[in-house]
C-alpha positions as CSV (number, residue, x, y, z in Angstrom):
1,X,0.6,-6.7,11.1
2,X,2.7,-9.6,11.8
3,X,4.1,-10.2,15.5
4,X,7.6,-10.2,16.3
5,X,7.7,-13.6,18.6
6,X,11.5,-13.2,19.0
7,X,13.6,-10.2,19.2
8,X,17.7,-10.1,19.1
9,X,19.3,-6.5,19.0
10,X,22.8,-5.9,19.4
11,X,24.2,-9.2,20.0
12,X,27.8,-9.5,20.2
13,X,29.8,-12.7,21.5
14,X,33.8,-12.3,21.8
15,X,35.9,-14.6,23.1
16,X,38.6,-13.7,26.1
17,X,41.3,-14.4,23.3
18,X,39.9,-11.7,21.2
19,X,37.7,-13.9,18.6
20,X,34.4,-12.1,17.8
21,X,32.2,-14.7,17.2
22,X,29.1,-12.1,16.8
23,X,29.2,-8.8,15.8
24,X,26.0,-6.9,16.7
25,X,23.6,-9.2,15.4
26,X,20.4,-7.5,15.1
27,X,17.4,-10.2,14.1
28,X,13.2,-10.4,14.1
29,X,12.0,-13.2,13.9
30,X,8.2,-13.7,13.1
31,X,5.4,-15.8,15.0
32,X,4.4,-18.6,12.6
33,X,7.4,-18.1,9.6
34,X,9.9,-20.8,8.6
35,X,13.1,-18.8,9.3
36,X,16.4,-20.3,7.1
37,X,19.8,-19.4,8.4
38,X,22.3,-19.7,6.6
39,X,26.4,-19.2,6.9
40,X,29.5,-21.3,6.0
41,X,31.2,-23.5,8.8
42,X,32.2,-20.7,11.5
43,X,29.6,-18.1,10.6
44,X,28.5,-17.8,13.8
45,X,24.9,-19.7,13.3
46,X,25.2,-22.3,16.4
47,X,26.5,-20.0,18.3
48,X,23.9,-17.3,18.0
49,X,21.3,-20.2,18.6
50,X,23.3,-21.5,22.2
51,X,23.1,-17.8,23.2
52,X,19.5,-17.7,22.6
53,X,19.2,-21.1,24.6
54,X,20.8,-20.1,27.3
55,X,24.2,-22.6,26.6
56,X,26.5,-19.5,25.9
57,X,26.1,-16.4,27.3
58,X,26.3,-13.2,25.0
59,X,28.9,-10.4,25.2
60,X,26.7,-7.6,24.4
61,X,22.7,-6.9,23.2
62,X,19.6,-8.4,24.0
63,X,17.2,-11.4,23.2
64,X,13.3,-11.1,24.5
65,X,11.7,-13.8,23.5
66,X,7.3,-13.0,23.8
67,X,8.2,-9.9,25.3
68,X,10.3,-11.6,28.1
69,X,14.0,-11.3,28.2
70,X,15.7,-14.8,27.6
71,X,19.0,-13.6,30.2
72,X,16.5,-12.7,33.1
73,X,13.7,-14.8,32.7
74,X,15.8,-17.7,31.7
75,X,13.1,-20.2,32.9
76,X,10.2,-19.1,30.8
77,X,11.8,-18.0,27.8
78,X,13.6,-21.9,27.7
79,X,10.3,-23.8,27.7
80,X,9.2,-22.3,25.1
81,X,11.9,-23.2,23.3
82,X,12.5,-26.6,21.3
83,X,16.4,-27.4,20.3
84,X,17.4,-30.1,17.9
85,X,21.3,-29.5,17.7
86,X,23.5,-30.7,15.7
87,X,24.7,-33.8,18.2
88,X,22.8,-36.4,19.2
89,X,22.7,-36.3,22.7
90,X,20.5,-39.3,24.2
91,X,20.8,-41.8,27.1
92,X,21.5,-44.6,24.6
93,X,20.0,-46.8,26.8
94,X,16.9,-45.4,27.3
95,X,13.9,-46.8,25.2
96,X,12.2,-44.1,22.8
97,X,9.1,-43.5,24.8
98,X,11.2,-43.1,27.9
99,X,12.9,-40.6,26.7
100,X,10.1,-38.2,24.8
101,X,8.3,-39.2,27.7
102,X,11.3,-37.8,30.1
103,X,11.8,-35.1,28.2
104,X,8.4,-33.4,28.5
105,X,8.2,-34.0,32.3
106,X,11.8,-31.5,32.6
107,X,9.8,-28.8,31.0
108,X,7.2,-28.9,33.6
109,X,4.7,-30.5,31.6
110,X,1.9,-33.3,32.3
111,X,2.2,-36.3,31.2
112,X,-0.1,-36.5,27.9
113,X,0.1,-39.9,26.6
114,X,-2.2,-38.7,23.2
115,X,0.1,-36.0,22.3
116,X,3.7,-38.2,22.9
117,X,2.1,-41.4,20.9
118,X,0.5,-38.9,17.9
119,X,4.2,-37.2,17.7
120,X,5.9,-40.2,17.5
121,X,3.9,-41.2,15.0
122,X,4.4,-37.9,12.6
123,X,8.2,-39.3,13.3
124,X,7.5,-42.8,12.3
125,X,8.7,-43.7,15.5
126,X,5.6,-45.1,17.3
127,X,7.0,-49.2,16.5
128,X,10.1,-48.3,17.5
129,X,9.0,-47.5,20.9
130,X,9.8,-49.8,22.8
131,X,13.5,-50.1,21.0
132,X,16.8,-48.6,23.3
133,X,18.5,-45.6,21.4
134,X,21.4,-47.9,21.2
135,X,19.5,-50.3,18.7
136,X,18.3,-47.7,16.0
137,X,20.0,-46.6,13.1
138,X,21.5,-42.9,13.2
139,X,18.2,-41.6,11.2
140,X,15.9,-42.9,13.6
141,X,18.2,-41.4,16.4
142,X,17.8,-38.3,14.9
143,X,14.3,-38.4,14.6
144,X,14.4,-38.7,18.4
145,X,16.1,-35.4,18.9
146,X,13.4,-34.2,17.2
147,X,10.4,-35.6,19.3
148,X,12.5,-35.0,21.9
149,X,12.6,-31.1,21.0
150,X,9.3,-31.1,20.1
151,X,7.9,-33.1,23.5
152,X,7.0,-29.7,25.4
153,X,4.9,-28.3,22.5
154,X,7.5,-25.3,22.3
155,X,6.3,-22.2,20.5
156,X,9.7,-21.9,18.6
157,X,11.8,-24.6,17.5
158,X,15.5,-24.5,16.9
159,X,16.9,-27.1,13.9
160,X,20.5,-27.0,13.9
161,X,21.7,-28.8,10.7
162,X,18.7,-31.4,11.2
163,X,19.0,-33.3,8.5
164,X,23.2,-33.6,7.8
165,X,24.3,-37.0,7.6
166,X,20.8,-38.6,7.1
167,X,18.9,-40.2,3.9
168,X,16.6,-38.7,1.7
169,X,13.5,-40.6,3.0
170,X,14.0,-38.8,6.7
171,X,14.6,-35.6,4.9
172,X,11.3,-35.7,3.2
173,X,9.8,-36.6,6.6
174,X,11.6,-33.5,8.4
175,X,10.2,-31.6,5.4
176,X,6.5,-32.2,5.8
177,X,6.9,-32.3,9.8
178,X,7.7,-29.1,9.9
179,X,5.4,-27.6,7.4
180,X,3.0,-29.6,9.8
181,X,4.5,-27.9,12.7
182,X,4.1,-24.3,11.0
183,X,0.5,-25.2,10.5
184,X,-0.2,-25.5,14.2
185,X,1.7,-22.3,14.8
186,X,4.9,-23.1,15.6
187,X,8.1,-20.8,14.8
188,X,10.7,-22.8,13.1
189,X,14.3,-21.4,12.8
190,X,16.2,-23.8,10.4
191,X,20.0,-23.7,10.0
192,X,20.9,-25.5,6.9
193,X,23.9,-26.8,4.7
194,X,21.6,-28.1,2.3
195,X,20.2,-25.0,0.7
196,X,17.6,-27.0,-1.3
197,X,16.3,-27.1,1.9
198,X,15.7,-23.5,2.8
199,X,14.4,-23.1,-0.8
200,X,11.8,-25.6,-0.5
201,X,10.5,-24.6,2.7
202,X,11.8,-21.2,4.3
203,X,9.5,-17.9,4.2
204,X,12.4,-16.0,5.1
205,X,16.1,-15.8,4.5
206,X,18.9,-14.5,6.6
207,X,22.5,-14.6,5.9
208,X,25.0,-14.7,8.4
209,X,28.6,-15.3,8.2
210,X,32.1,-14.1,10.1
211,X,29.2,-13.4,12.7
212,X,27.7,-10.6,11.1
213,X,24.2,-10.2,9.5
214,X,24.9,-10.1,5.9
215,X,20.9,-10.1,4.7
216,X,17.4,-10.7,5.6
217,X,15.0,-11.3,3.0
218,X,11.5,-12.7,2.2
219,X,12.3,-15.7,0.0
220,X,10.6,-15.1,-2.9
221,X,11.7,-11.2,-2.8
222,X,15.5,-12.1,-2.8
223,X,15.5,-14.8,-5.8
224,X,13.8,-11.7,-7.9
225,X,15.8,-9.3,-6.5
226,X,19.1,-11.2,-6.6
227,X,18.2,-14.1,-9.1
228,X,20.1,-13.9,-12.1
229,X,18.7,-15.7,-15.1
230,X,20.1,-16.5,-18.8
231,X,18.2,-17.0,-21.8
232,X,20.0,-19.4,-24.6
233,X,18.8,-20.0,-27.7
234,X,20.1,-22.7,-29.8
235,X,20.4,-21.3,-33.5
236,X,19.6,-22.7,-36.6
237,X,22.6,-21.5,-38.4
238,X,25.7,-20.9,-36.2
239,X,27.3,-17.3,-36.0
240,X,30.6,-16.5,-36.2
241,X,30.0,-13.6,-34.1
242,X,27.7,-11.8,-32.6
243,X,25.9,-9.1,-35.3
244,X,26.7,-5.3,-34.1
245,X,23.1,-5.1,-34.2
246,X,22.5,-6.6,-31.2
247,X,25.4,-4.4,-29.3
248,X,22.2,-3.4,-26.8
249,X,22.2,-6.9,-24.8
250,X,25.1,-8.3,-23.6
251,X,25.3,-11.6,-25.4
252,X,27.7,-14.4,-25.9
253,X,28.4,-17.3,-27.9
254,X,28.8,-21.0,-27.2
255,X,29.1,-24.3,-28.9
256,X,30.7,-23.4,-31.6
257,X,28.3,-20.5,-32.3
258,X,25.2,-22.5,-31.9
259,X,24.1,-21.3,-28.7
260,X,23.4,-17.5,-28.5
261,X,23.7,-16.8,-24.4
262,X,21.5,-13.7,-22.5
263,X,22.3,-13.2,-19.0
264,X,20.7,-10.6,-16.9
265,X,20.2,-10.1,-13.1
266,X,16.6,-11.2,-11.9
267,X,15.0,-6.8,-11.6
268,X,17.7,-5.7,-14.8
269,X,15.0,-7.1,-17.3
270,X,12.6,-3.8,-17.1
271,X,13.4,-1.6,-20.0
272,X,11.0,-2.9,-22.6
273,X,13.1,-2.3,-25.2
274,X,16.1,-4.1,-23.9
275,X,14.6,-6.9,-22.4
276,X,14.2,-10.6,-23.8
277,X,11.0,-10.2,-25.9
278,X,12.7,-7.3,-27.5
279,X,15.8,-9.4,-28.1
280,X,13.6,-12.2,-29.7
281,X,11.6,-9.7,-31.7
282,X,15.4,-7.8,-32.8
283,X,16.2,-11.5,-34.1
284,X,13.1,-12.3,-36.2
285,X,13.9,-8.5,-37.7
286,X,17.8,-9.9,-38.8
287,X,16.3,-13.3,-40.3
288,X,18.6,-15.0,-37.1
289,X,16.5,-18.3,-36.5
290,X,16.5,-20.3,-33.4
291,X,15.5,-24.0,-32.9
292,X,14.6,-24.1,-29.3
293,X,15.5,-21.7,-26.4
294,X,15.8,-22.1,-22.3
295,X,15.3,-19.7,-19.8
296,X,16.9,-20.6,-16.2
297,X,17.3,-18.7,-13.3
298,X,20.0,-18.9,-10.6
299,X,19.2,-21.0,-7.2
300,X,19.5,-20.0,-3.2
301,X,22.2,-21.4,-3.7
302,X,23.9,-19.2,-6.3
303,X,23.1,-16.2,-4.7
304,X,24.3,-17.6,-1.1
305,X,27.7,-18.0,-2.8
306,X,27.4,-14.6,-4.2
307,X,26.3,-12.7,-1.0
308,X,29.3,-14.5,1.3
309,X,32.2,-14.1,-1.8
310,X,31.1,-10.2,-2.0
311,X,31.4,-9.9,1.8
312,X,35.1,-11.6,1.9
């Protein structure tokens, strides 16, 4: 059975001028998963993490974080916590080591040269040492937040938009750190505008957005569940219409009749006798030859859009 390392029931944040920035958010998150949430702008995803933080306090519920509550045992709960927020928030002229170095040290840790010179490293950061944060270029700045986050060996670390406004090569990096990171145990909550991002590395999706839960999911669970794929077949000889014969699948034409269009949702395709390889095998039957077909299913993306424009 897999242990709950953080717990969040019934968290509510509202605002003295009425906003509700939370409503009742109720949220496990597991020891060891990737965790991707996702929301528009204003969902309520920073905000939930900055409660959990200790940054903003909540209005309602309750956060235990291994078993302790984050509110009452503020102290504990916090060091085992690693943030990288959206801002980067640095003494600009402190060198790189300084700062990891500083970092760990607020956290109550001992100094462990080994461990600050092999994460730096992972970071590609290690000949930039010596630089001042004012020197670097905005990805390498941001890779500081990250050692930074990452200096006190937290057991669960908070990425808030990580990678917005950097290149692809840093990206990659952040990608294979924090596989890395999972490796070794750590619990990695990601909050993402780049959903490629969740899709390539998140075990588990939750949608969030006008502060409530909207879905929690195992990845690979929701994109069968909630993927929609389409099947189009290019045809040898285009059709003016499509034959009454095929009234049991709900087809369309494109291209000038050339292209002969299936859609279905991602669990629809289970009657055997209404599915593609009975749609195929109904073609061969009424002599309707194709010259090459495509199957493709709907991204993260797709169904992201889908889940937030149903809850509008």
């Amino acid at each position: 059975m897999t242990q709950t390392l953080l717990a969040i029931a019934g968290v509510s944040k509202r605002y003295p001028s009425g906003l509700a920035a939370l409503e009742s958010v109720d949220l496990d998150i597991r020891r060891g998963e990737i965790f991707a949430l996702l929301g528009p702008n204003g969902a309520g995803k920073t905000t939930l993490i900055s409660i959990i933080c200790g940054t903003v306090r909540k209005t309602a519920g309750t956060i235990t974080l291994n078993g302790r509550d984050v509110v009452r045992d503020y102290k504990a709960a916090r060091a085992a916590i690693g943030l990288v927020p959206q801002e980067v928030a640095v003494d600009i002229f402190a060198t790189v080591l300084a700062t990891v170095t500083f970092s760990r040290g607020l956290f109550g840790r001992k100094p462990d040269a080994g461990y600050i010179e092999q994460l730096l490293r992972d970071l590609s950061l290690w000949e930039k040492r010596d630089s001042r944060i004012i020197e670097l270029s905005g990805g390498m700045k941001r890779r500081v937040m990250i050692a930074k986050a990452l200096s006190h060996e937290p057991e669960l670390l908070f990425l808030d938009e990580p990678t917005a406004g950097v290149d692809v090569n840093l990206r990659r990096d952040m990608w294979t750190l924090v596989r890395r990171l999972r490796e070794r145990g750590v619990t990695v909550i990601l909050t993402t505008h780049y959903i490629e991002e969740a899709e390539e590395m998140a075990d588990r999706v939750g949608v969030i957005d006008r502060g409530r839960i909207l879905l929690v999911e195992d990845k690979a669970a929701l994109m069968r569940k909630m993927g929609k794929r389409q099947l189009t077949l290019v045809l040898t000889t285009p059709l003016a219409a499509v034959p009454g014969e095929l009234s049991d699948w709900p087809l369309e034409l494109a291209d000038e009749g050339r292209r002969l269009i299936y859609r279905f949702d991602g669990e629809s395709e289970r009657p055997s006798d209404r599915g593609a390889p009975a749609l195929l095998a109904r073609l061969g039957e009424l002599g309707i030859a194709f010259t090459d077909l495509d199957m493709t299913r709907s991204s993260l993306e797709d169904i992201f859009v889908d889940l937030v424009e149903r809850a509008a």
